[in-house]
Residue frames relative to the residue before (quaternion, step in Angstrom):
aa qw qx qy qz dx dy dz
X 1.0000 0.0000 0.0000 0.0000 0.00 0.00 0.00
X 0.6629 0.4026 -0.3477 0.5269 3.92 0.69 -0.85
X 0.6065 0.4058 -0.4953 0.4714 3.88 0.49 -0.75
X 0.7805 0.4109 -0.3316 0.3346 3.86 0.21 -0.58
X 0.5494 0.3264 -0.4667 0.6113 3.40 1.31 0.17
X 0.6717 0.3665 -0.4661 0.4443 3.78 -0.05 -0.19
X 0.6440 0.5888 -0.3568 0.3337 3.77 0.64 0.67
X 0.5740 0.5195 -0.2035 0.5994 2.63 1.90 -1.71
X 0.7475 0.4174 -0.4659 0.2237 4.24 0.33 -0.35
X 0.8442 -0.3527 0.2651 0.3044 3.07 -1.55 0.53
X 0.5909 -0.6863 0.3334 0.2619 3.37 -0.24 0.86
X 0.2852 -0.7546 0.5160 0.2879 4.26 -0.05 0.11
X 0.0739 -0.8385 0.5246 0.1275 3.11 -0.88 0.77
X 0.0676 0.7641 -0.6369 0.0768 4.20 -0.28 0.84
X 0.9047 0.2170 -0.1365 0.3403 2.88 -2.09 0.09
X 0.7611 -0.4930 0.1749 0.3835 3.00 -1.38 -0.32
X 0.5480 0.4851 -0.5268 0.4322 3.77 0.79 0.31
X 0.7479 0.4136 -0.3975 0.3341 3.69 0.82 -0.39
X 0.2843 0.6009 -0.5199 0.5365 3.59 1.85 0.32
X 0.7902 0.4770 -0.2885 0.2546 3.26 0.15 -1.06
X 0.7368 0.2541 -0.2711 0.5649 3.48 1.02 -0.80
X 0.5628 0.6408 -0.3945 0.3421 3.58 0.59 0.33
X 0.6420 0.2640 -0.2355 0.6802 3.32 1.27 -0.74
X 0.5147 0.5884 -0.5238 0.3385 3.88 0.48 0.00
X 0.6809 0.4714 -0.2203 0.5153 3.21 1.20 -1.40
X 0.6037 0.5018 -0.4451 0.4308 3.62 0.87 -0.16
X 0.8529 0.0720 -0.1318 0.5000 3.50 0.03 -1.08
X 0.6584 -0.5240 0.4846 0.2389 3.91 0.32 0.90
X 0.8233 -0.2501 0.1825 0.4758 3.25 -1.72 -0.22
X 0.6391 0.4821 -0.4667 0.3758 4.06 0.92 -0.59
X 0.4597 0.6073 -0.5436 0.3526 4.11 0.59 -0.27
X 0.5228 0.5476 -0.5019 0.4182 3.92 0.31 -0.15
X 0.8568 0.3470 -0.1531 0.3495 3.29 0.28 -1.65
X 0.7100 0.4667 -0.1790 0.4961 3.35 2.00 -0.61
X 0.2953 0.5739 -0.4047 0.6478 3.30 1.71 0.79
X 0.6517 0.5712 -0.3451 0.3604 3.61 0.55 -1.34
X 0.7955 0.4915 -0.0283 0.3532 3.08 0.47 -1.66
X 0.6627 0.3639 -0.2962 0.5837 3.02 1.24 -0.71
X 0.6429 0.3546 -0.5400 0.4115 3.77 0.67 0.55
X 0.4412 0.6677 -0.5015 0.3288 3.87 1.25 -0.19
X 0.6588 -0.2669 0.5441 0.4457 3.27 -2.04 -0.42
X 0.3027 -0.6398 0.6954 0.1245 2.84 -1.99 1.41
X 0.4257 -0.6838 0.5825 0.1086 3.27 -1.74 0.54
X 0.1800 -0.9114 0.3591 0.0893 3.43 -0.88 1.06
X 0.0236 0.6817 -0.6398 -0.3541 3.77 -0.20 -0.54
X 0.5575 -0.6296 0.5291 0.1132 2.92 -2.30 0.79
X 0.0753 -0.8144 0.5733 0.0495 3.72 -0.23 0.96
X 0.0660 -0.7998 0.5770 0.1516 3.00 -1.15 1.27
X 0.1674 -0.8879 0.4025 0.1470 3.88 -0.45 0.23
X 0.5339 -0.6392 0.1254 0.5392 3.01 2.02 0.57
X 0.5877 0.7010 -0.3882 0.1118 3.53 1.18 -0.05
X 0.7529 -0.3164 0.2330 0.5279 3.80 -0.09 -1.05
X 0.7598 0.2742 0.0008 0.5894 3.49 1.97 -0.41
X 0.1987 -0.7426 0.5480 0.3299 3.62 -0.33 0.71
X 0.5247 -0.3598 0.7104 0.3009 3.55 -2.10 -0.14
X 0.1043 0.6986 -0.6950 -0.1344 2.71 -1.86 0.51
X 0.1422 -0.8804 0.4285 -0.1453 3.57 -0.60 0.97
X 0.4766 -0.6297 0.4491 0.4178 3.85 -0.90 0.36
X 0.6154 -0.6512 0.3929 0.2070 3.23 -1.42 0.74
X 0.5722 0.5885 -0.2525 0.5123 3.04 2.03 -0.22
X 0.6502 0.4284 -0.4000 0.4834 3.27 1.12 -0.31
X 0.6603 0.4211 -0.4882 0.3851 3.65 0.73 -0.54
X 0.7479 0.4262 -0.4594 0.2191 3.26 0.61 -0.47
X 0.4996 0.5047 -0.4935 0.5021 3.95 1.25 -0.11
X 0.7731 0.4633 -0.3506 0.2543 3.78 0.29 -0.33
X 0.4778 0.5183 -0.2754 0.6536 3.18 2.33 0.03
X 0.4773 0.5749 -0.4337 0.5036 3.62 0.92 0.42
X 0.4412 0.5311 -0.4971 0.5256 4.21 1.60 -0.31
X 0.2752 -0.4939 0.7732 0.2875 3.42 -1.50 0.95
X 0.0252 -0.6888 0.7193 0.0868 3.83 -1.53 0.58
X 0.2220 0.7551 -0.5457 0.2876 3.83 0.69 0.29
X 0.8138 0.3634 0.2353 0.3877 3.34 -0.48 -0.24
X 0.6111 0.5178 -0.2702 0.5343 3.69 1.51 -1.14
X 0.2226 -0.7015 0.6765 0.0284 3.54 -1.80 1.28
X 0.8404 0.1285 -0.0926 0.5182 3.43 0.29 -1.00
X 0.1046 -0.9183 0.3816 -0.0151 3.57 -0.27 0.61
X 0.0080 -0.9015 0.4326 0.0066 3.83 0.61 0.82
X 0.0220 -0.7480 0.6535 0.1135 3.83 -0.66 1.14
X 0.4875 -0.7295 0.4610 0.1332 3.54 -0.37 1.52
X 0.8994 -0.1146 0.0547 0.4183 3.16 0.39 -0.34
X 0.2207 -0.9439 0.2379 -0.0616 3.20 0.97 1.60
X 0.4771 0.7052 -0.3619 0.3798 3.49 1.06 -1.02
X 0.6618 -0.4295 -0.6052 0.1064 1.81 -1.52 1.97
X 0.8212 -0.4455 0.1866 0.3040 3.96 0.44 0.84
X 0.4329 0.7846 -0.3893 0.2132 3.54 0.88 0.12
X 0.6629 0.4116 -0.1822 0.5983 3.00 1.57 -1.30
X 0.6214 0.3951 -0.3879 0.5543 3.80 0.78 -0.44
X 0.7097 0.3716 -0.4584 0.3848 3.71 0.52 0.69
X 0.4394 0.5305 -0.4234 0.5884 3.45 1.45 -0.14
X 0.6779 0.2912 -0.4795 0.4751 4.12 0.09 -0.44
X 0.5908 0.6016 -0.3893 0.3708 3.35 0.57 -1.42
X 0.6681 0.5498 -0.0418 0.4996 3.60 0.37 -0.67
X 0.7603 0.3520 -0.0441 0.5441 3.33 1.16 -0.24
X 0.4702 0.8378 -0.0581 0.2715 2.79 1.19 -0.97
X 0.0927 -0.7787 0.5396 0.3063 3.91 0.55 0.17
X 0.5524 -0.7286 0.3873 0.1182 3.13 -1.55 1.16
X 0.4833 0.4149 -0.5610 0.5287 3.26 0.94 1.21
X 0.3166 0.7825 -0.4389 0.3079 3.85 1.42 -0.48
X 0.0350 -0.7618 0.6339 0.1288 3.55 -1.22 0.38
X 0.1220 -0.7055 0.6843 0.1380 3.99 -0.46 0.64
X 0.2557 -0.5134 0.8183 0.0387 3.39 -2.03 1.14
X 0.1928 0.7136 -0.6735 -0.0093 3.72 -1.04 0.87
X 0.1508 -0.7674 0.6139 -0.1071 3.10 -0.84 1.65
X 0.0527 0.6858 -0.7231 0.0644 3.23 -1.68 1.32
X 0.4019 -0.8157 0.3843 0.1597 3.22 -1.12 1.02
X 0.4948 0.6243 -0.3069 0.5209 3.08 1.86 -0.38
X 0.2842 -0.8062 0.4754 0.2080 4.14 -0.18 1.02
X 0.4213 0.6697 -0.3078 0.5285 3.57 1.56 -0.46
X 0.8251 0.4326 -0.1626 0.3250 3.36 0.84 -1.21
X 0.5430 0.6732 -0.1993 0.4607 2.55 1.61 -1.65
X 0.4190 0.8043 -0.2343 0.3501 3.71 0.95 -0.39
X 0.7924 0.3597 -0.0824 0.4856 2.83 0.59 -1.86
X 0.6051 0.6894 -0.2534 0.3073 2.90 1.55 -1.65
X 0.5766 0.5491 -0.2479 0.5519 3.59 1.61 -1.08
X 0.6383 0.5265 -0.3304 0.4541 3.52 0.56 -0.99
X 0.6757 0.5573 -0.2041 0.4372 3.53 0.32 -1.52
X 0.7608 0.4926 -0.1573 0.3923 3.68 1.08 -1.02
X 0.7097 0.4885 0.0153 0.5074 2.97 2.11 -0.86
X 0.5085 0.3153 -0.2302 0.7675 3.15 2.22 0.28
X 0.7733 0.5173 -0.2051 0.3039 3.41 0.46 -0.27
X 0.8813 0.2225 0.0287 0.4159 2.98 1.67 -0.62
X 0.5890 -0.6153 0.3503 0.3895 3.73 0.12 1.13
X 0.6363 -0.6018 0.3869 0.2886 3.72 -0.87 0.38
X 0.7460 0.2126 -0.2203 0.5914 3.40 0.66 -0.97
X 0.4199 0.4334 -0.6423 0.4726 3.45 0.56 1.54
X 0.7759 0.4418 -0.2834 0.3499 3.13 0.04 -1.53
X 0.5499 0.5877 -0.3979 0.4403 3.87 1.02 -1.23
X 0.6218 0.5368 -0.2344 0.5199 4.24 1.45 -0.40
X 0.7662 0.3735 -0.2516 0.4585 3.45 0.87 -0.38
X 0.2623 -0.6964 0.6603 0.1014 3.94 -0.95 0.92
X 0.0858 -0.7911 0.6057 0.0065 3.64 -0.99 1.06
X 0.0762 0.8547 -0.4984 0.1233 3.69 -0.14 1.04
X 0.3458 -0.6771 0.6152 0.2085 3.72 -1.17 0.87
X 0.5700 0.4818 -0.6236 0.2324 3.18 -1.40 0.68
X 0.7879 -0.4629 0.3260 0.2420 3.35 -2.25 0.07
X 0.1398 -0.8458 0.3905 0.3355 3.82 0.69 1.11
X 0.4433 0.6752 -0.4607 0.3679 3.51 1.65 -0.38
X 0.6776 0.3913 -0.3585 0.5091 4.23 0.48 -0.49
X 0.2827 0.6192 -0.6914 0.2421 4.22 0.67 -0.58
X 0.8963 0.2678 -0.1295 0.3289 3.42 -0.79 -1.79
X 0.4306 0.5898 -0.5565 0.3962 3.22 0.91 1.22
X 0.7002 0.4702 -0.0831 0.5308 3.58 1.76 -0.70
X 0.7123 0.1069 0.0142 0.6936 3.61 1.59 -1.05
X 0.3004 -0.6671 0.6816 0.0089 2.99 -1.60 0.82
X 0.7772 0.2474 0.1175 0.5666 4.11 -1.45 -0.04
X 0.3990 0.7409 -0.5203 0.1456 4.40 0.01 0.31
X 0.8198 0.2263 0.0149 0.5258 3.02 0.52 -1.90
X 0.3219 -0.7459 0.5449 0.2075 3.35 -1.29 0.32
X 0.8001 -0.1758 -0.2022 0.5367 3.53 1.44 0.65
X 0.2506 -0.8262 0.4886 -0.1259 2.28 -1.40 1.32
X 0.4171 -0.7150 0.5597 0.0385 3.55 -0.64 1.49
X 0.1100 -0.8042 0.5781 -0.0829 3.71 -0.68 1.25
X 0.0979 0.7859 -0.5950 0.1372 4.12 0.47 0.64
X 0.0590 -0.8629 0.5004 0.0389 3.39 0.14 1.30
X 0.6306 -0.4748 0.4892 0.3709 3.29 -1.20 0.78
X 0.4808 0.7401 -0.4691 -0.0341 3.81 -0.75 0.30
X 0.8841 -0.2621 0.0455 0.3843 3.68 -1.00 -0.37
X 0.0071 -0.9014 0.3870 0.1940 3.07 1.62 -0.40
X 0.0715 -0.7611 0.6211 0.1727 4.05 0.44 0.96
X 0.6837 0.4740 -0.4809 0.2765 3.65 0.03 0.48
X 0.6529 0.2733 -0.4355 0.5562 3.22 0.79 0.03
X 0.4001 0.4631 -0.6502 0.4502 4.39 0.99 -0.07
X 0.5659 0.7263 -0.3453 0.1815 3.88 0.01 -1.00
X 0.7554 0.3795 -0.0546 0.5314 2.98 1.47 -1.86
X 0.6788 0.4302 -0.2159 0.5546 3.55 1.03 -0.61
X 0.4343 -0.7092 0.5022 0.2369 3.14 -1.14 1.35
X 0.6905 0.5561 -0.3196 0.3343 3.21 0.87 -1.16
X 0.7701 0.4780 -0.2685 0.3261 3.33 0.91 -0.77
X 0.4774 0.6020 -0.3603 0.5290 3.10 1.72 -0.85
X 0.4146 0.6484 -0.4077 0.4914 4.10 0.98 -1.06
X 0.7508 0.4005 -0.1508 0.5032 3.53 -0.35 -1.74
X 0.7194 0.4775 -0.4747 0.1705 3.66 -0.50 -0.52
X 0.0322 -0.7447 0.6572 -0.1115 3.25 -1.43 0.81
X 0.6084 -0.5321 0.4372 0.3944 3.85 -1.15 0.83
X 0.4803 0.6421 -0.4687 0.3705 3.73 1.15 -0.45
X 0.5643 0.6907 -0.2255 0.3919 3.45 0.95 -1.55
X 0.7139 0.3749 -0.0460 0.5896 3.69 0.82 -1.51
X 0.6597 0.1508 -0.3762 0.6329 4.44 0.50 0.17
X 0.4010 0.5514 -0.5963 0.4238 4.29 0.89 0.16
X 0.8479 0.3180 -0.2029 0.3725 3.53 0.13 -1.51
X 0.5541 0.5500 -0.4076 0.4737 3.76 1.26 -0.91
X 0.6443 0.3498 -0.4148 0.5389 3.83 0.12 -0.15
X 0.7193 0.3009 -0.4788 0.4035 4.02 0.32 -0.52
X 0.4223 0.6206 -0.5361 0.3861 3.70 1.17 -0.52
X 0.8153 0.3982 -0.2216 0.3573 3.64 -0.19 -1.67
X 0.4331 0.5685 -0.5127 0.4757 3.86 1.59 -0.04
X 0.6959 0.6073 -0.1018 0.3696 3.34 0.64 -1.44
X 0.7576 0.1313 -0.2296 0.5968 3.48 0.83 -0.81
X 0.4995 0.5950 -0.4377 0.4526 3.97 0.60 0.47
X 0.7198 0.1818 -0.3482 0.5724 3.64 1.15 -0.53
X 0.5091 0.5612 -0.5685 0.3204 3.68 0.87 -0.04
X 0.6950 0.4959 -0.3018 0.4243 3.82 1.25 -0.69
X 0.5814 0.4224 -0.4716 0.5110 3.63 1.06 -0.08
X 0.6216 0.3945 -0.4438 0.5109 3.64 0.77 0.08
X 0.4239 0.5376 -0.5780 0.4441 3.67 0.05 0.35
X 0.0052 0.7550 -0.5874 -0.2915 3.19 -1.04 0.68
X 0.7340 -0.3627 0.1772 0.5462 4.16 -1.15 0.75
X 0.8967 0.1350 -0.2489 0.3402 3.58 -1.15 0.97
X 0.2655 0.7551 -0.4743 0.3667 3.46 1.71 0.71
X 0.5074 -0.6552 0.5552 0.0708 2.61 -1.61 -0.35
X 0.0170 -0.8819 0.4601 -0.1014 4.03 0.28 0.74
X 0.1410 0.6169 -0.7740 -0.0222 3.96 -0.62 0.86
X 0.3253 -0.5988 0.7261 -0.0917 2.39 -2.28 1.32
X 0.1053 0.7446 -0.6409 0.1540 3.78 -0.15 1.51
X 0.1625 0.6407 -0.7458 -0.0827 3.47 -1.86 -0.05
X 0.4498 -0.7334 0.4299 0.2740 3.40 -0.98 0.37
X 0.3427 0.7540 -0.5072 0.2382 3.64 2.05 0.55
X 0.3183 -0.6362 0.6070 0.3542 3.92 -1.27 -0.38
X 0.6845 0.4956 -0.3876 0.3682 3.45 0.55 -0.15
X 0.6454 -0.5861 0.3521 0.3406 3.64 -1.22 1.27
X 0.6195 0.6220 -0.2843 0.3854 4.04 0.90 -1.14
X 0.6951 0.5505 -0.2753 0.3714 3.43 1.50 -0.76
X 0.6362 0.4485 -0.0705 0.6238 3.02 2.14 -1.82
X 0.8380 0.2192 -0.1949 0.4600 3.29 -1.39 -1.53
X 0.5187 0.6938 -0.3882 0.3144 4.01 0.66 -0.87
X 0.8012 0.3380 -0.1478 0.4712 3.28 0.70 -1.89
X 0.5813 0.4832 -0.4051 0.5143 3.84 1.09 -0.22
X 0.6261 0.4371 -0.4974 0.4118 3.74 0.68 -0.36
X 0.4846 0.6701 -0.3465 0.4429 3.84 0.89 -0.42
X 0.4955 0.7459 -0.2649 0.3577 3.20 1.37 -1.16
X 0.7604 0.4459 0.0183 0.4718 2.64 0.17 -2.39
X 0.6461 0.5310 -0.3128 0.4503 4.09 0.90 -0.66
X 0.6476 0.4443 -0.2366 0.5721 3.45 0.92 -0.79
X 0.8959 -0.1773 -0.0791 0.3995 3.88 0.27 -0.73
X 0.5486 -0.6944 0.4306 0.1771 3.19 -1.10 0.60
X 0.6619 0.3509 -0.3782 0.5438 3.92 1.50 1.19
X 0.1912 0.8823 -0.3729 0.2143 3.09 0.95 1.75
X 0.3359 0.8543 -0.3959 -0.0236 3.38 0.75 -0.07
X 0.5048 -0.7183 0.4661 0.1094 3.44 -1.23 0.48
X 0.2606 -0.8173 0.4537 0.2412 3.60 0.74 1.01
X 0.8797 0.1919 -0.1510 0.4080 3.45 0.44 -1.13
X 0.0293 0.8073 -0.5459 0.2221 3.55 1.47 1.05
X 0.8294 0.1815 -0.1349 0.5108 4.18 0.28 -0.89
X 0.7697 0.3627 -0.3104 0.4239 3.91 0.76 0.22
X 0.4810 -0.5167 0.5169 0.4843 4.14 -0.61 -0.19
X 0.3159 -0.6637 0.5765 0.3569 3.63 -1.09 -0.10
X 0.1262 0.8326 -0.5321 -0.0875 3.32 -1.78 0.33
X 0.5036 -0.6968 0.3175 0.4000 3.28 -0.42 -0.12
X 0.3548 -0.7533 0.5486 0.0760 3.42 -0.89 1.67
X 0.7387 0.4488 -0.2884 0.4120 3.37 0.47 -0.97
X 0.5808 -0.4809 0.5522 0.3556 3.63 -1.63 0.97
X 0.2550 0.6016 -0.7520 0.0868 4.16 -0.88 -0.16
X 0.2867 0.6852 -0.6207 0.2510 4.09 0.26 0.69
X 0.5730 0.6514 -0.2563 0.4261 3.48 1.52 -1.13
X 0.7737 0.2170 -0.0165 0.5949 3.40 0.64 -1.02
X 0.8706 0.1532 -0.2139 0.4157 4.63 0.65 0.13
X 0.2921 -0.7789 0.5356 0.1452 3.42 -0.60 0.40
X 0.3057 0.8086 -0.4745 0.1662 3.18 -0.32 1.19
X 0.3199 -0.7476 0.5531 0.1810 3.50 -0.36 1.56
X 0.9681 0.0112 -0.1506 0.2001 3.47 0.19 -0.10
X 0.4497 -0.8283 0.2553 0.2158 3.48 -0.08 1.59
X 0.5033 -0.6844 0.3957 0.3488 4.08 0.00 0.59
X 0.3952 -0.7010 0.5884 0.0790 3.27 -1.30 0.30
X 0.1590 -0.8621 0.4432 0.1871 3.45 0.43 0.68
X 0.0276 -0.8463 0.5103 0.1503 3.77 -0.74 -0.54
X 0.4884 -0.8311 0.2215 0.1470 3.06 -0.15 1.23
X 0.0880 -0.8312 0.5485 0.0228 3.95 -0.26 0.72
X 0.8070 0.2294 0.1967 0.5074 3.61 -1.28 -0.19
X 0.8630 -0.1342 0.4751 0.1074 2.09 -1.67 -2.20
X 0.7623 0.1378 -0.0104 0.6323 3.01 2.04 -0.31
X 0.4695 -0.6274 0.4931 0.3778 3.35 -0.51 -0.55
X 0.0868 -0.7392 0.6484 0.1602 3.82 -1.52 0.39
X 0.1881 -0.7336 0.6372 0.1433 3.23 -0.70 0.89
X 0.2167 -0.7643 0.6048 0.0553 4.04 -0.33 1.21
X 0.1858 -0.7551 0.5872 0.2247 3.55 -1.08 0.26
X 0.3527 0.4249 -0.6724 0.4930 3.88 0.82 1.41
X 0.8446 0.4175 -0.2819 0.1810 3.84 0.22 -0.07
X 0.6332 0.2310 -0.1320 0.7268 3.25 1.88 -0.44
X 0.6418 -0.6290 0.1826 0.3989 3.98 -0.29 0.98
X 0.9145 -0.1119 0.1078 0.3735 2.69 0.20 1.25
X 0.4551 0.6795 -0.4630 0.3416 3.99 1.66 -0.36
X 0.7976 0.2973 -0.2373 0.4682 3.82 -1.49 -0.26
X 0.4982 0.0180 -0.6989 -0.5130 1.33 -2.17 -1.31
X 0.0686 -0.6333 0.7700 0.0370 3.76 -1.53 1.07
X 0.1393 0.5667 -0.7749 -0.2430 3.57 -1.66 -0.16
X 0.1664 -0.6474 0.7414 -0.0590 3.52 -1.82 0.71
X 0.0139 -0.7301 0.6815 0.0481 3.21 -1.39 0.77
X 0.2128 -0.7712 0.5410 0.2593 3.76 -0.81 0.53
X 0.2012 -0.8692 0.4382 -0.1095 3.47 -0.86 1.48
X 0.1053 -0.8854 0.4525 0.0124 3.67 -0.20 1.55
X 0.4470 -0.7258 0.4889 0.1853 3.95 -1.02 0.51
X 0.0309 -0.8373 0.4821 0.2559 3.39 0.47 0.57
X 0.6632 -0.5924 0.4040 0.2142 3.02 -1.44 0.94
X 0.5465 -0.6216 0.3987 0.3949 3.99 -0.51 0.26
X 0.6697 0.3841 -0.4193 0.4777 3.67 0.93 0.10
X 0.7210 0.3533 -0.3600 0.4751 3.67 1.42 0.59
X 0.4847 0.6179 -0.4370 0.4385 2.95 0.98 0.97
């Protein structure tokens, strides 16, 4: 009887063979070529923001962080900011009465994040931008309704760097991936009670698996009932000139999911891997 229940359970998955059949079973015959790629060279564009030092960064990230409407935008909150790329693309954007709050909880990080902001960026930006350390998952335990956008870069699995590291690739387990999906949905649940009604809210991580992305936005939509998905019926792209201030040879390809989009780097040379959705609050007269 025990050998036949210790047969009948569910297989365990660790380390690297269960990386392996876990994302195999996810993306099918394409995991070969997206395994590839994610061990190749990454591409960058160059961001300049007028300071003493440029940025350099994936083209996938500028383009989900050019998905923030900023028209119009006063109080602005990158949630989790370390080490600063995407809080220069708003920062940098930004209309010049605009304030930006870039918070990282990691004090190690938070570091750079200061550094990165302070070589990177003209004065009467930076003199606009508040850097602070703490858990954005507890904010909406203190404020409610604040910012009118609001940048979400969730902590997540990143299989490219599990890829490169033995040790970590060693260590991995599906535990690893419902560990971070529950801190993700801490994170983007108070980043939405801080939205205030008719904001605005990207949601990126750089994970490939659905539990990290479309997963935590369906949670969204379960919990409240002024969700709405600006770019639910069109592709995103980028509208705005930023030739003035980045250099990028090569524009991403999104692909659509769910709830968002993944921009993979077996499919466009090499960009991402990023997924990002762009998330609105309806306002109480559209409800």
């Amino acid at each position: 009887m025990g050998k036949n229940k210790e047969k009948n359970r569910p297989e365990k998955l660790k380390g690297a063979e269960g990386f392996e059949k876990y994302y195999g079973e996810l993306y099918g015959s394409r995991w070969e070529s997206l395994k590839a790629s994610l061990a190749g060279e990454t591409v960058y564009a160059e961001w300049t923001g007028g300071g003493a030092e440029k940025y350099y960064l994936d083209p996938a990230s500028v383009f989900a962080a050019m998905q923030l409407p900023l028209e119009g935008a006063g109080n602005i909150l990158d949630m989790c900011a370390a080490p600063g790329g995407k809080t220069l693309v708003i920062a940098t954007r930004m209309p010049e009465d605009a304030t930006l709050v870039s918070n990282e909880r990691s004090a190690s990080r938070k570091q750079r994040l200061v550094q990165v902001c302070d070589t990177c960026l003209p004065e009467n930006i930076r003199s606009r931008i508040k850097i602070s350390c703490s858990d954005g998952a507890k904010w909406c335990t203190t404020q409610t309704e604040c910012y009118d956008r609001i940048l979400l870069d969730a902590p997540c699995s990143s299989e490219r760097h599990v890829l490169a590291d033995e040790k970590y690739l060693a260590e991995w387990s599906p535990n690893r991936i419902k560990t971070l999906a529950m801190e993700q949905w801490a994170l983007l649940s108070s980043a939405y009670r801080l939205l205030v009604p008719g904001g605005y809210l990207v949601y990126s991580t750089c994970a490939l698996c659905p539990a990290e992305n479309d997963d935590v936005v369906a949670r969204l939509f379960k919990k409240f009932d002024d969700v709405e998905l600006p770019l639910k019926n069109r592709m995103p792209e980028i509208t705005e000139d930023f030739s003035s201030f980045c250099k990028m040879d090569v524009v991403p390809e999104p692909e659509r999911t769910e709830f968002g989009f993944h921009i993979l780097p077996d499919q466009k040379e090499k960009c991402g891997p990023i997924w990002f959705t762009l998330i609105r609050k309806k306002s109480s007269e559209e409800l």
